[in-house]
Every structure is written in C-alpha cells, then in structure tokens.
C-alpha positions as CSV (number, residue, x, y, z in Angstrom):
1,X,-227.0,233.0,224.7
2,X,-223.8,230.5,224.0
3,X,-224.7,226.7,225.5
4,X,-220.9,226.2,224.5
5,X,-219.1,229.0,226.0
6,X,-218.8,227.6,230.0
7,X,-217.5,224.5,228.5
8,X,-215.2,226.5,225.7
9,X,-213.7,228.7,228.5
10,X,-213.1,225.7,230.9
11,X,-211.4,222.9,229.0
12,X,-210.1,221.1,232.6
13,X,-214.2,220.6,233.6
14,X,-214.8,219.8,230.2
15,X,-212.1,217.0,230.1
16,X,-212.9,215.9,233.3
17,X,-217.1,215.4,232.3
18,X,-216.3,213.7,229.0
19,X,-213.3,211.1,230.3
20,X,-215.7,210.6,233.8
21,X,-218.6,210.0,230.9
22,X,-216.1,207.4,228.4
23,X,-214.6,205.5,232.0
24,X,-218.5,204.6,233.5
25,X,-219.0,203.7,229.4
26,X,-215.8,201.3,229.2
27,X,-216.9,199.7,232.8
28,X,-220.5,199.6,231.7
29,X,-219.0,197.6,229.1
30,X,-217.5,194.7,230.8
31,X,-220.4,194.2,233.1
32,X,-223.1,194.2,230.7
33,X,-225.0,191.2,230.0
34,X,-224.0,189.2,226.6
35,X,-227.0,188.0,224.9
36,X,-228.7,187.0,221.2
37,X,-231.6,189.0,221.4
38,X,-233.1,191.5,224.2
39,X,-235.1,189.6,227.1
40,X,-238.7,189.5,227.1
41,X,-240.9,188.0,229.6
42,X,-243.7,186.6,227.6
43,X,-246.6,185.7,230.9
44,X,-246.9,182.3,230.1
45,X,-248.2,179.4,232.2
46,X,-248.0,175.6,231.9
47,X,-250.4,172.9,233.6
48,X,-249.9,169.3,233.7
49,X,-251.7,166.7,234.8
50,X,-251.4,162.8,234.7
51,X,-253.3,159.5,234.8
52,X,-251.6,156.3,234.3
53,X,-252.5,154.0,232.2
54,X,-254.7,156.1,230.8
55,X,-254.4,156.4,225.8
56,X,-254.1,159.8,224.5
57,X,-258.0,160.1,223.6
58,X,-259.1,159.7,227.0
59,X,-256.6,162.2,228.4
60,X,-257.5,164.7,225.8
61,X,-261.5,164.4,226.3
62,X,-261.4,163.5,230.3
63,X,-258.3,165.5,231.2
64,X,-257.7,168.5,228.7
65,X,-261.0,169.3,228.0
66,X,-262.4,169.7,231.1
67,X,-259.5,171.9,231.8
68,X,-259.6,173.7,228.6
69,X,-263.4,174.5,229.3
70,X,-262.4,176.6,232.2
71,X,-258.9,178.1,231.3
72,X,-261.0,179.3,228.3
73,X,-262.7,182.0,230.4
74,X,-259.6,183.7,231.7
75,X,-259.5,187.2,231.4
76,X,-256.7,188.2,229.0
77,X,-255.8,184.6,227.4
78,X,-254.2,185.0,223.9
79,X,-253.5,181.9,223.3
80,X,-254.2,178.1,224.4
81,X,-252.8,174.8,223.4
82,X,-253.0,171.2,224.6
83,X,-250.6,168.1,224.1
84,X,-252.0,164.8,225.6
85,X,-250.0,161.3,225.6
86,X,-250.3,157.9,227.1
87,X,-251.1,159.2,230.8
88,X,-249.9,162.6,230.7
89,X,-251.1,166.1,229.6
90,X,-249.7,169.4,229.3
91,X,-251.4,172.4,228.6
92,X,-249.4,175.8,227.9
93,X,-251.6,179.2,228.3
94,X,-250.7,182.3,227.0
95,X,-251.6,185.3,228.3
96,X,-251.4,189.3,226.8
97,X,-247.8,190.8,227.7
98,X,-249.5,193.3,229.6
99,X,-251.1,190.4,231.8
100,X,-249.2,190.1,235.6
101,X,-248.0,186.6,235.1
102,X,-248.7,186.4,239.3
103,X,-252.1,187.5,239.3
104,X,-252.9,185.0,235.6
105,X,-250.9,182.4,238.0
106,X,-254.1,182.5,240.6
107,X,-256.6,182.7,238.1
108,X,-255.6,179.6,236.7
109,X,-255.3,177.6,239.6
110,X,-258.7,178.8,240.6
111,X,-259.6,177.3,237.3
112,X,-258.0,174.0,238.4
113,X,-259.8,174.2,241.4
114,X,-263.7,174.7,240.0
115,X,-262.9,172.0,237.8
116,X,-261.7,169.3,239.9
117,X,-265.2,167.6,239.9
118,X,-265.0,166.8,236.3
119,X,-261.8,165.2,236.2
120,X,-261.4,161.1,237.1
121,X,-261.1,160.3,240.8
122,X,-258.5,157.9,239.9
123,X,-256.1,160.6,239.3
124,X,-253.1,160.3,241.5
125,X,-252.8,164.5,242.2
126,X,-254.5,167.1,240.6
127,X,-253.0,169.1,237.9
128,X,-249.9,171.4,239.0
129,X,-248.8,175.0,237.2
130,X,-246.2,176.8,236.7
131,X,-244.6,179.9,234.9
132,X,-242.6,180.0,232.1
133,X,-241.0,181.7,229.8
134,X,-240.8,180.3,226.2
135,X,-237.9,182.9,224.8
136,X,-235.3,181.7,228.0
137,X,-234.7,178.5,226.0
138,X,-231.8,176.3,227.5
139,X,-228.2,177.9,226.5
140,X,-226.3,174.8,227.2
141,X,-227.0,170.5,226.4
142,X,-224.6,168.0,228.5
143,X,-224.8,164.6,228.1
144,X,-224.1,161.9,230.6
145,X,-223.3,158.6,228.8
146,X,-221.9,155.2,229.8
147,X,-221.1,152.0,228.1
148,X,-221.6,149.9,231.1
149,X,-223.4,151.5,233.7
150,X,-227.0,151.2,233.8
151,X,-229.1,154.1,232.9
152,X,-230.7,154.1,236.1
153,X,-227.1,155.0,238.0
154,X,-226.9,158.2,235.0
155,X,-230.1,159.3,235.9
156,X,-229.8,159.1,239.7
157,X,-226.3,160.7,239.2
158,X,-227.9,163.7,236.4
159,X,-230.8,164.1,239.3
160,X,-228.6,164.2,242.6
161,X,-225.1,165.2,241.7
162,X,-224.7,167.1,238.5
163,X,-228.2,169.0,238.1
164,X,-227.8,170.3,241.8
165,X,-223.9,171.0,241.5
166,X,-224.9,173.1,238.1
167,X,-227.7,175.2,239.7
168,X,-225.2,176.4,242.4
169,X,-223.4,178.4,239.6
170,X,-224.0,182.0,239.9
171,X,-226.5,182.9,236.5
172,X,-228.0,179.6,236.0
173,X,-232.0,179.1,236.7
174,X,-233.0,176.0,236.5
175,X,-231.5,172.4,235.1
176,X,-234.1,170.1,233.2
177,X,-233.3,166.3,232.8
178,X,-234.5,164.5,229.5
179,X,-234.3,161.1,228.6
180,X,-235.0,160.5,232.4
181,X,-234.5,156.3,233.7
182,X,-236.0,156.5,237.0
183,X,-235.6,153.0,238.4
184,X,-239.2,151.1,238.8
185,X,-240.8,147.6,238.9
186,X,-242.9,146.8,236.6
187,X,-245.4,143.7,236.7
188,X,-246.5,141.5,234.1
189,X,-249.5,139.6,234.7
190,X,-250.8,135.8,233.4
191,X,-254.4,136.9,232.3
192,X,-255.0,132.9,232.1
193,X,-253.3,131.8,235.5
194,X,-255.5,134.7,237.0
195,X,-258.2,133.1,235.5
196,X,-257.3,130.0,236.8
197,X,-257.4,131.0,240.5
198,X,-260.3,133.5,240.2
199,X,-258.2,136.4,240.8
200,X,-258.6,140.1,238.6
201,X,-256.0,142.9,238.7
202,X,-258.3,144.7,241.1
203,X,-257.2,142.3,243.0
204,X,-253.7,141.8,242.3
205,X,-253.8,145.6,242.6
206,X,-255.4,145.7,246.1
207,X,-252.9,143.2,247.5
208,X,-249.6,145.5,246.0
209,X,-250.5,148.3,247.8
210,X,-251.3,146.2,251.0
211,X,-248.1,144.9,251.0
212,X,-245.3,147.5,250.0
213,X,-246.7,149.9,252.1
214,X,-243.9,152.7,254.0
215,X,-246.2,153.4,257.5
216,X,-245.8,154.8,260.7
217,X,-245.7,151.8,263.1
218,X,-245.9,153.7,266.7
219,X,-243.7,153.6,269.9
220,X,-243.4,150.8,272.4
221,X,-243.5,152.3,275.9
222,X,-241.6,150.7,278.6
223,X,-241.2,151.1,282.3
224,X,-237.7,152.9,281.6
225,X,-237.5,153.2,277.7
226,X,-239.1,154.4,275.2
227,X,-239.0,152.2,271.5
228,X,-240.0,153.2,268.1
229,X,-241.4,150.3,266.1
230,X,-239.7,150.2,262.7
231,X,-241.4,148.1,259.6
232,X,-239.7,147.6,256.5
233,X,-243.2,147.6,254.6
234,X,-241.7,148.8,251.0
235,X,-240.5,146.6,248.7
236,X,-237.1,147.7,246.9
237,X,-236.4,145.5,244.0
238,X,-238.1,143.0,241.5
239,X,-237.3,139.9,243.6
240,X,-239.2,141.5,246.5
241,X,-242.5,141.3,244.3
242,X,-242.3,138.0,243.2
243,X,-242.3,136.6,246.9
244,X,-245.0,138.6,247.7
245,X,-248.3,137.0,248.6
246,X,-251.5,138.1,246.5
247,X,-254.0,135.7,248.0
248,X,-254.6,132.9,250.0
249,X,-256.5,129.9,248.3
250,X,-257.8,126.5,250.3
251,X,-255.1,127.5,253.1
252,X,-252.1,128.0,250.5
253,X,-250.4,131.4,249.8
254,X,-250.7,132.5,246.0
255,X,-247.6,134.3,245.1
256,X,-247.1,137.1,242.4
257,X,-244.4,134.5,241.2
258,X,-247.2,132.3,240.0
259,X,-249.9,135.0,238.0
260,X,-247.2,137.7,236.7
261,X,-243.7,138.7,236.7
262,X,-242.3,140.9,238.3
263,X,-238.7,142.8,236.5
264,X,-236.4,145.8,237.5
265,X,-237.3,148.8,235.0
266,X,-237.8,151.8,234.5
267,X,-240.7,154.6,235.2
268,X,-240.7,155.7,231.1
269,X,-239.5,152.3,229.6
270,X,-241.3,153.9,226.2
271,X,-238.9,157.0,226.0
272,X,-234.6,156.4,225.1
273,X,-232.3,159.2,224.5
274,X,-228.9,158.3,223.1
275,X,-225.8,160.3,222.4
276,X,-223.3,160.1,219.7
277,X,-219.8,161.6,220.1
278,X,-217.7,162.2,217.3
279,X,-215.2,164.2,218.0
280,X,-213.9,161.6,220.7
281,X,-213.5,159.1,218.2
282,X,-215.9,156.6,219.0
283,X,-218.6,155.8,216.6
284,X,-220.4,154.2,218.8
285,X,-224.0,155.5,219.6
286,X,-224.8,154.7,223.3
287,X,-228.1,155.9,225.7
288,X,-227.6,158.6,227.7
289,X,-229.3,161.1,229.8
290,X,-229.4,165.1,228.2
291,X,-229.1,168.2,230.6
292,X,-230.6,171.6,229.4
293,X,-229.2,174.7,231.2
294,X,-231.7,177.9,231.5
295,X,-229.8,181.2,232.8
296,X,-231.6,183.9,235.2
297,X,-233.2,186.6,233.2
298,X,-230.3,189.4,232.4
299,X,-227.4,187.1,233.4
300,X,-224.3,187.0,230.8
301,X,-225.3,184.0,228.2
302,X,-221.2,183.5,228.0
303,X,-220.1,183.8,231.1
304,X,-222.6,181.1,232.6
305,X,-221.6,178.7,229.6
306,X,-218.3,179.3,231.0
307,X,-218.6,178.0,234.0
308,X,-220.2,175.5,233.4
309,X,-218.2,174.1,230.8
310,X,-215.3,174.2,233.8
311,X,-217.1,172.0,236.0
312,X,-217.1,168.9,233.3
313,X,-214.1,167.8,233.7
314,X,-215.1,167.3,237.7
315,X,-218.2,166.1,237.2
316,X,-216.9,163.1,234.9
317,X,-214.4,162.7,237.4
318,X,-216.9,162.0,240.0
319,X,-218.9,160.1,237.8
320,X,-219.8,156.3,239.2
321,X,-218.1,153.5,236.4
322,X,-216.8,154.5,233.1
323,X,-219.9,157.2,232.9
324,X,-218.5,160.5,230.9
325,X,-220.0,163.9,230.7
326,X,-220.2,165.6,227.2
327,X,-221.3,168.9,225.9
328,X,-223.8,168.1,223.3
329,X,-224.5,171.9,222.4
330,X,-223.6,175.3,223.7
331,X,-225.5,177.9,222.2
332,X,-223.0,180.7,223.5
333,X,-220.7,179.4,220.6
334,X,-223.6,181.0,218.2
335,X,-224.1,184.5,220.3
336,X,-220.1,184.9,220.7
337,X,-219.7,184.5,216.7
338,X,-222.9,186.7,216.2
339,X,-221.4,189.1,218.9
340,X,-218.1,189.2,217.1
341,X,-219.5,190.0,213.6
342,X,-221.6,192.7,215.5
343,X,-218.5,193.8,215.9
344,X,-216.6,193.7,213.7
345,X,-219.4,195.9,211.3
346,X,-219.7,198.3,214.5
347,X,-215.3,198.8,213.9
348,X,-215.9,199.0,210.5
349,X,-218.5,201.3,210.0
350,X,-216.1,204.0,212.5
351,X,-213.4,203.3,210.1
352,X,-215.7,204.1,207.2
353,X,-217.3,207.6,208.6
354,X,-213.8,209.0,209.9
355,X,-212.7,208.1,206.4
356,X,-215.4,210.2,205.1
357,X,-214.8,212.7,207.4
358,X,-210.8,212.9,206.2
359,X,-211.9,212.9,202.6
360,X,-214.3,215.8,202.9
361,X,-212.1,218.4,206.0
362,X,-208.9,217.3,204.2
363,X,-207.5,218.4,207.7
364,X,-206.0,215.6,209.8
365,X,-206.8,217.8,213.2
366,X,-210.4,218.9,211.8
367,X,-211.2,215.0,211.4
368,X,-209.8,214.3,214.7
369,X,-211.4,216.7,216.7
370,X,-214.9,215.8,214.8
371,X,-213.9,212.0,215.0
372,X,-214.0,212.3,219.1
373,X,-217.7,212.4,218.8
374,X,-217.9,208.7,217.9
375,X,-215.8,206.7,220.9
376,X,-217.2,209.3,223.4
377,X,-220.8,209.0,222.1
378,X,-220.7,204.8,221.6
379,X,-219.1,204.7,225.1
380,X,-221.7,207.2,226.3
381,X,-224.9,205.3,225.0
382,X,-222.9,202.0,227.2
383,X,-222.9,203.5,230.3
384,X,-226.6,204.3,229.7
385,X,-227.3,200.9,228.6
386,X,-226.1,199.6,232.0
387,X,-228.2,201.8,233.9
388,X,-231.3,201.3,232.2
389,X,-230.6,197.4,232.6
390,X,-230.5,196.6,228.8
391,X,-227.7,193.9,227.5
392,X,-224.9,193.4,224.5
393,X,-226.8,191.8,221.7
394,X,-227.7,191.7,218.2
395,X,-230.3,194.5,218.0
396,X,-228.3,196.8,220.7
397,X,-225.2,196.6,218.7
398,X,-227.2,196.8,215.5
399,X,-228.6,200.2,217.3
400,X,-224.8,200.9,217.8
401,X,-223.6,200.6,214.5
402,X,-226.3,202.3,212.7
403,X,-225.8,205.5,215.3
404,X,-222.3,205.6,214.2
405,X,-223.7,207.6,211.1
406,X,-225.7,209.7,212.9
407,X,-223.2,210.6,216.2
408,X,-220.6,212.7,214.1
409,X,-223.4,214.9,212.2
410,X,-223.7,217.6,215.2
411,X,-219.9,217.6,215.3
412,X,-219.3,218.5,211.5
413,X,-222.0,221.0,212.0
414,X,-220.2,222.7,214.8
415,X,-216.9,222.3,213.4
416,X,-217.6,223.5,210.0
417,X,-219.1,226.8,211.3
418,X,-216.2,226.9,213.6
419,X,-213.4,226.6,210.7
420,X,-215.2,229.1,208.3
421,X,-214.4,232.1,211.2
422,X,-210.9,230.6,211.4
423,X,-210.8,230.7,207.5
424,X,-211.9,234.9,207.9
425,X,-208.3,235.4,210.0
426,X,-210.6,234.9,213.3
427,X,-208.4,233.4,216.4
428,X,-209.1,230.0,217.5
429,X,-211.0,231.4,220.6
430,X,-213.0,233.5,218.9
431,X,-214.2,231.5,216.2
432,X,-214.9,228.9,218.5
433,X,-217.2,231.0,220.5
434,X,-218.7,233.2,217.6
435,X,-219.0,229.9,215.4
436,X,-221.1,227.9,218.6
437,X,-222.9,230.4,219.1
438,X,-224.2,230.8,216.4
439,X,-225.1,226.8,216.1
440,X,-225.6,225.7,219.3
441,X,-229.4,226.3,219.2
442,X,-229.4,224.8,215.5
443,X,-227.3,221.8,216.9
444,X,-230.1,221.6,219.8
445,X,-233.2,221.1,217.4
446,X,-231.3,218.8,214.9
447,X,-230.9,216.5,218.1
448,X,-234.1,216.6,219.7
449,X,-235.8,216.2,216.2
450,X,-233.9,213.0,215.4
451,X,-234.5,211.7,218.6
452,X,-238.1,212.2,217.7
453,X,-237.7,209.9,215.1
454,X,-237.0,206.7,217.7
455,X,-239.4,207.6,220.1
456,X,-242.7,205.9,218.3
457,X,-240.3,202.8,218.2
458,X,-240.0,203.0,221.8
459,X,-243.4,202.8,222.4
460,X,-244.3,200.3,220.0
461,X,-246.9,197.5,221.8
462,X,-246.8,193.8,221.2
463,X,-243.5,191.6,221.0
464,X,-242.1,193.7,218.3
465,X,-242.1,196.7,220.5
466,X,-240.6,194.8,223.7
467,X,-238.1,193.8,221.2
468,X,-237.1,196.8,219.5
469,X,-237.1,199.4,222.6
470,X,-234.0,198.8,223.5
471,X,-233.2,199.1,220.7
472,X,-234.8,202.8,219.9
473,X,-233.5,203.7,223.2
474,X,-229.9,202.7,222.2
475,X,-229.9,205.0,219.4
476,X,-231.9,207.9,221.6
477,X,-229.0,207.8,224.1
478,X,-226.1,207.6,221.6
479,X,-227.7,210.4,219.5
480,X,-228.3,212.2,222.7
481,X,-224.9,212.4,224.0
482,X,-223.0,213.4,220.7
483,X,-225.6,216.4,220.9
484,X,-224.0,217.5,224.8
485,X,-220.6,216.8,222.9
486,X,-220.8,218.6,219.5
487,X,-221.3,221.2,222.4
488,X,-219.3,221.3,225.0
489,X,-216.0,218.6,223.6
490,X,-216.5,219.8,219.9
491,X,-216.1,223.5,220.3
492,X,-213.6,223.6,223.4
493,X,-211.2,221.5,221.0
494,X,-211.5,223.5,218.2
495,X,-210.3,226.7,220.6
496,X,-207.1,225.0,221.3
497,X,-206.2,223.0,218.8
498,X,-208.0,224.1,215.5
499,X,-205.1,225.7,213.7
500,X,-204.9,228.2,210.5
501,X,-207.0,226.9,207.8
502,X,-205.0,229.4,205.0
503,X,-202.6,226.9,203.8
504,X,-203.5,223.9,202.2
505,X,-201.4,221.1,200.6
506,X,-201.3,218.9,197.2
507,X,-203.9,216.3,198.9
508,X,-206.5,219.2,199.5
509,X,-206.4,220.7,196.2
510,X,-206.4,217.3,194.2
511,X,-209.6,216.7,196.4
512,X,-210.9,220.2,195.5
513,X,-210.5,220.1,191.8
514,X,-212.9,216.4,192.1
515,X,-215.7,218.5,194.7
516,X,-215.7,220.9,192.1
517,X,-216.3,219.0,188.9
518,X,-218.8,217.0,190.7
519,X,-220.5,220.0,191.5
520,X,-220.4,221.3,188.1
521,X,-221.5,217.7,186.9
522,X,-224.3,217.6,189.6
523,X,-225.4,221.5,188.8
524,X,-225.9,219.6,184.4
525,X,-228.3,217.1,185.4
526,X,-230.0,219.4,188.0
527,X,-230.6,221.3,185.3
528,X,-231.8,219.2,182.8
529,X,-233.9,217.3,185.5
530,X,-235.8,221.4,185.6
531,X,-236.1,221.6,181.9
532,X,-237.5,218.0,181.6
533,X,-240.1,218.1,184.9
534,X,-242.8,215.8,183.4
535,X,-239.9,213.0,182.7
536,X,-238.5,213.1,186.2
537,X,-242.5,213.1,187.3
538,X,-243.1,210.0,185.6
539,X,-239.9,208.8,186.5
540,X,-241.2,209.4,190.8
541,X,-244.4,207.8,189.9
542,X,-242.7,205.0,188.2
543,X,-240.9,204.7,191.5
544,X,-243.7,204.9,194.0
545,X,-245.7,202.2,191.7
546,X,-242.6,199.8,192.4
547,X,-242.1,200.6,196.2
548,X,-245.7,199.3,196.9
549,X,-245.1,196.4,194.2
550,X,-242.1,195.4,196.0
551,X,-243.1,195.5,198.9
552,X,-246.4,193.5,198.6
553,X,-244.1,190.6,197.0
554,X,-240.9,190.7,199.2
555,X,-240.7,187.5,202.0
556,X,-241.4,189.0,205.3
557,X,-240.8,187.7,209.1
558,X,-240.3,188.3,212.2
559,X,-236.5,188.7,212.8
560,X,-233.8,187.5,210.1
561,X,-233.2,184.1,210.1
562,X,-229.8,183.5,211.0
563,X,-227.3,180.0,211.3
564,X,-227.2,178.8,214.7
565,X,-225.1,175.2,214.0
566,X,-228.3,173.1,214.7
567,X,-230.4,171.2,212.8
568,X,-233.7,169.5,214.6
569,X,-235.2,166.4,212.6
570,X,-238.6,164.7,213.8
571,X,-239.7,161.8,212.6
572,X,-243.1,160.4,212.8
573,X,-244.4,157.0,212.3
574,X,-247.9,155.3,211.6
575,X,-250.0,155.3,214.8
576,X,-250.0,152.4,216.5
577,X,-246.1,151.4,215.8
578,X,-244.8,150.1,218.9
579,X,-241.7,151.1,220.4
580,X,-239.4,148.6,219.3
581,X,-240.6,149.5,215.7
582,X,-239.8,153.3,216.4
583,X,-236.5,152.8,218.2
584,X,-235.2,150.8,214.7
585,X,-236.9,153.1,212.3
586,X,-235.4,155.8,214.1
C-alpha cells in the first residue's frame, strides 16, 4: 500500500489541502493572543476583613486567627497566608489546581460564616472574598499626578472617570487604584477639655453618629398633594463638625469646636504614593495616584496596552486643573522585545537547517522541495494553536523553534529515497511512487514515535505541567503535520519537479571530496575507539560520573530568569517609626 500515491497522482488537491492548511495558519497568526508565558489559572482566593482603629496584633490574634482556624480545614488547601495591619487583614488561600475555584469559593464563605461568632461585634461588615489569580499581574501602571490640585480631586477623577473609561476597552478585566485619597474628616479630640466637661469619646462618638445621620424622613400627606420630607442630616465638610453640638451642659450647647478639631483629610492619611517623571523634564517628585491594568484571561497583552496607551492623551485632556496622566510602566514593552527575539532565533534557526540542507543535497531544487516542509509545518502547528486556544509566547515559540530541527527530518527521508531511484535512470514519476512507497510506512513510525516523546510532557501535573503543555502540544502538532507533508507535499513535488540527478557541478564535487575524507577520518578513530574498548569504557564512565556531578551542583529554578526593565526596592524601618519619619527616610 502507497499512503503517497492519491496525493502523488493529484497534485491540484494536493496544492489546494496544503495552501488551505498555510492560509488558516497565517490568519491563525494574526489573531492569536500575544503573551509572556502560557495562562494558568491558579484557584486562588483572597479574604479581607477590617476593624478600625484596631494595631496589627489584635487583628492578627482576633481577626486572622479565628479565620485561619476554619479556612484551615478546607478540603484541598495548599497553601495559606495572612497579612494583618493597623485595621485591616487580608488573608490569600490557595487551593490544589485541580480544586474548582467556584465550589473552594462556597467553602470558604461557609467558613466565614461558622466563624462569625468569634470575631469582634464592633466590626463594621464581615469579611468579604474573592477570586484571584496571582499569575494575571497588572500589564500596564498610569499615573495621575498634579502640582496643584489636591489629591482628593486625582482620586475622585482615577475612581469615576479614568478607571471606568479604561474597563470599557475591549481585553481589559479589571482597574485597581493605589495610593488611594478618598476625602474624609478626621477629628481630633482635647483628652483634658473632655475631662473638663465630663465627657468620654463614647460619648463624643454617640453624639457623631446622632448628628450626621442620611435617613428616610417620610411623606407629608395633604388634602391635594402629596410632600416628601427631605433632611439634610449628613455633614459634608470639616466646618460642619466643628458646629456640631456634642452635649448640652447647665442649659448651654457644648460644641465639637470646644473638645477636638475637626479637619478635611483623608480616609488612609498614613499611605502617599508619588511619581517621578523624567523623561518630561521635570525633576520634580510630586504625589500621585497609580492605576494597574489586568487583561481578560487569553486577551492580546499588546493590543490592550495599545489601547490604552491611545486613550492618555484624552484622559489628561479631561483631566480637572493642571492634573496629567503618565505611563509609569508597560509591561508589553518587555513581551514585544522578548517576542521579537523569539523571533528572530525562530528566522534564524530556518536559515540554519535549509543551509544544512543545501550543504548536504548540493541540489538547489532537492533543498527547496525538502525546505517546503518547514513554512508549511510552522504555519500548520499555528492554525492548530488557534484552535486549541493556546497563545504566541515565550515557551510556544520556544516549542516553534526547537521543531524547526525536527519538521524537515521526514522530508529528507522521503526525498533521499526518492532521488536514489532518479539517480538509477528511473522517471520522476516512478521514483516518486516506488521511492514513497517504500517509506511511507517508515515515515509513519518515525512520526508517531517522536510524538511519543512529547506526550509525558503533556501530561505532566502541577504548575510545571500546566505550563509546559502547550508547549508539548506545540511541538506534537508541528511534528505531526510535516509527517502528512513529507507525504503527500514531499513526494508529489519530487514527481514534477525533481530533475536528473547524473550531472553534477564543481560545488558538488568540492563538497564530496570533504564527505569523503570525513568519512575516511571518522572510519580511523572508529577504529581505534574498537581496538581500545576499555579506554572509551572508562572514558563513558568518566562521563556518566560527571553528568550526575553536574547536575547535583548546577543552579536550578523554575523558569529562566529574564530582564524585564524593573527594579522593586522595599525599605523597612524600626517598628514603631511614625509616618513622618518613613515618608523622609524614604
């Protein structure tokens, strides 16, 4: 049986199936996601909670540990950390990747629910979840500065106008706000003229909510019309406070004027984020409000940085006062330049093997014919990316490059067998089909069994294996399709336009003469490597002893480390340093 010989004796279908097979490949490849690395959902929760007022210690032992307690008997946690800070706590759980994040989702707010009883009362809500994903980091930092306006304007701007106008782009997730400057009030109180009047905070407390209160008033019903009763209960500003009436001592109103003050603020006045923007020219270092930028899981990294780097120039247009909008990092710079050496290797590497190719056929229409293998197999493996929803990054195109080596092997195979029958005076047609035949099964096992090779990496478990699948199953489907090509494109080729082998110019004998004393050289030290067996076995074991030496002492990790254009410096100062301390140490 000839696999080869429908597609040999029909070079129209054959055409048509291969250029059908390289256009899906070349649109696959301008709709497929760009990305650094493949996406993996790691189920991972986060819980918060807070309680103002409260110190670290007493929302690590009241809050977290409570909480802890109960998370701990989860079914499937791997891991579980806690971060606790003056009135807030965040706890991140992670759970095994074969875990449904949905169904771990309920468990832990079941969790939150059973141990409600154990956390203060005076917490304002009870702690809130939600799912994340620790490897969809933020792709792109703006930040929103000013030299006049008030940070309270930026933030109100960042929260209202620019964070919602960004999550409208097609591809982006979600927008997170650091550095926030809510406004607030904040009150300072006179322990000693509270003293004075026999007042406590509990009091001073009481009265506050009392009076800035936002409640329903009713409806005043008439004979005709109907009224609603409207109250301005809340207070809006700092002034509002300080005429407000605490108490009532002997007759006479006690103000907040006269046991405290009362000051415009901010909700984290112990928290300042501040930008410095060099390339604009100005030295100056001024506070400013950051915006990180998640994408959706499988969107294109570049093309969302791209539009969102269009919309600054409208959104510091719009900005209130002299507030401008800045990009502050873009990690798409990093993936295009990683991309682009990808590449550039991937380019290289065809260059190399067709070289090869050349040097060995010494035939510019053998090395053509066998060179076909490689575009049609690359763009091949695309089209299969696309449909199996993988993406363009490093360990795809890594997958690419090294199956450029592998791609051309059935195609030598067949068209080597095919020009020794054209060598015997055998016409193009029948050496095409004598020479396939003759293969094609050969061809068939030297495909499946590479294959093979990949597919334990395909099923590999833990984050390595969710990494490197798409990976293995690059290199299966590139493999894959040069197999169907060294059969069906190879061999119909090589009946059409395979011509007489029996002449041969300068170039090939030149190249001959060097095979030949090669061989000749290579045939020596085979020999003497027979004559001297015990030396070359010492010489293996000597080898083997090394590969396990050098191995136990090499640096290992998880995936190369690689120059992203960022550097991350924390600081830390002696507990107890106030914040005024910190902001000028830092």
């Amino acid at each position: 049986m000839n696999i080869s010989a429908l597609f040999i004796r029909r070079p129209v279908m054959t055409t048509m199936a291969m250029s059908a097979l390289v256009i899906f490949g070349i649109a696959a490849y301008f709709t497929l996601p760009v990305s650094e690395l493949p996406s993996v959902d790691f189920p991972t929760i986060s819980v918060s909670a807070t309680l103002p007022g409260a110190d670290p210690q007493t929302m690590a032992s009241a809050v977290a540990t409570p909480l802890e307690r109960q998370f701990s008997a989860i079914a499937g946690l791997a891991s579980m950390s806690s971060t606790s800070t003056s009135g807030s706590t965040s706890i991140t759980l992670q759970f095994d990747l074969e875990r449904n994040i949905d169904s771990a989702a309920q468990d832990v707010q079941t969790a939150i629910s059973q141990s409600m009883r154990q956390l203060p009362a005076q917490m304002p809500e009870p702690p809130s979840l939600r799912k994340v994903n620790p490897s969809d980091f933020a792709i792109i930092y703006l930040a929103l500065s000013a030299k006049q306006l008030p940070l309270t304007q930026l933030d109100e701007y960042a929260e209202t106008r620019v964070a919602q106008s960004l999550s409208t782009i097609p591809g982006v997730a979600q927008v997170l706000v650091f550095g926030s400057q809510k406004y607030a009030v904040r009150i300072e109180m006179n322990p000693y003229a509270l003293a004075a009047r026999s007042l406590s905070l509990a009091d001073v407390e009481k009265a506050i909510q009392a009076g800035n209160s936002n409640l329903p008033t009713g409806t005043l019903n008439g004979s005709s019309r109907a009224y609603s009763v409207q109250a301005e209960g809340q207070l809006q500003d700092a002034a509002a406070y300080n005429r407000m009436v605490v108490a009532y001592q002997n007759g006479a109103p006690v103000h907040l004027s006269e046991v405290g003050t009362a000051y415009d603020s901010t909700e984290q006045n112990r928290q300042l984020t501040k930008f410095f923007d060099n390339t604009s020219g100005d030295t100056e270092q001024r506070p400013a409000v950051v915006l990180a930028v998640k994408r959706q899981p499988g969107a294109n990294t570049v093309e969302v940085s791209r539009a969102v780097r269009a919309q600054l120039a409208e959104l510091t247009r719009q900005a209130p006062g002299d507030a401008t909008m800045r990009l502050l990092y873009d990690r798409a710079d990093y993936i295009n330049g990683s991309i682009r050496d990808v590449k550039f290797t991937l380019g290289l590497a065809i260059v190399l093997v067709v070289g090869v190719i050349f040097l060995f056929l010494r035939n510019p229409r053998a090395t053509l014919i066998s060179a076909m293998a490689l575009p049609t197999s690359l763009v091949g493996a695309l089209a299969m990316m696309k449909l199996a929803g993988f993406s363009l990054d490093n360990l795809s195109l890594m997958a690419l490059t090294l199956a450029v080596g592998f791609v051309v092997d059935d195609a030598i195979v067949v068209l080597e067998n095919i020009v020794r029958y054209r060598e015997k005076g055998e016409p193009a047609m029948q050496a095409a089909l004598i020479g396939s035949r003759e293969i094609g099964f050969t061809v068939l096992s030297m495909t499946l069994s590479l294959v093979a090779v990949f597919i334990p990496v395909m099923f590999m478990a833990g984050i390595v294996g969710r990494l490197f699948n798409e990976f293995a199953m690059t290199v299966m489907f590139a493999i894959l399709i040069s197999g169907a090509v060294a059969l069906t494109l190879t061999p119909m080729l090589c009946s059409r336009f395979l011509g007489d082998s029996g002449r041969h110019g300068r170039l090939y004998y030149a190249l001959e003469n060097g095979f030949e004393r090669a061989r000749d050289w290579y045939g020596q030290t085979l020999a003497w490597s027979v004559d001297h067996w015990r030396s070359m076995l010492c010489v293996a074991a000597l080898l083997l002893v090394l590969t396990f030496f050098l191995f136990g002492v090499i640096n290992k990790g998880f995936i190369p480390n690689e120059d992203t254009g960022q550097i991350v410096a924390d600081t830390k100062a002696p507990e107890g340093v106030t914040f005024e301390q910190l902001l000028a140490l830092q």
